[in-house]
C-alpha positions, 0 to 999 in steps of 0.5 A: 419116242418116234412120231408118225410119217406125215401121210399116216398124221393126214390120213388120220386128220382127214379121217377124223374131219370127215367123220365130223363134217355132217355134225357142222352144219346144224352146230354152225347154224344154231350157233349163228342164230343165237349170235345174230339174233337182233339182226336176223329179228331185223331182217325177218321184219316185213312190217318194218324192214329197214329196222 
């Protein structure tokens, strides 16, 4: 078995990561949504901000 020469593995990794970088944003955000929740809660309280 033969590997791949290291330019065509790059270029093939930075293919793949190019093509998921536009799905990271909104994934990343829900995910740190859900795993902040009381914090975010605590800094969206106008009516009681220091928590």
């Amino acid at each position: 078995m033969t590997s791949a020469p290291e330019e065509e593995v790059r270029a093939t990794a930075l293919d793949v990561a190019q093509s998921l970088s536009g799905k990271a944003g909104s994934t990343l955000g829900t995910i740190k949504s859900r795993l902040y929740t009381e914090v975010l809660a605590t800094l969206r309280d106008t009516t009681n901000p220091l928590g």
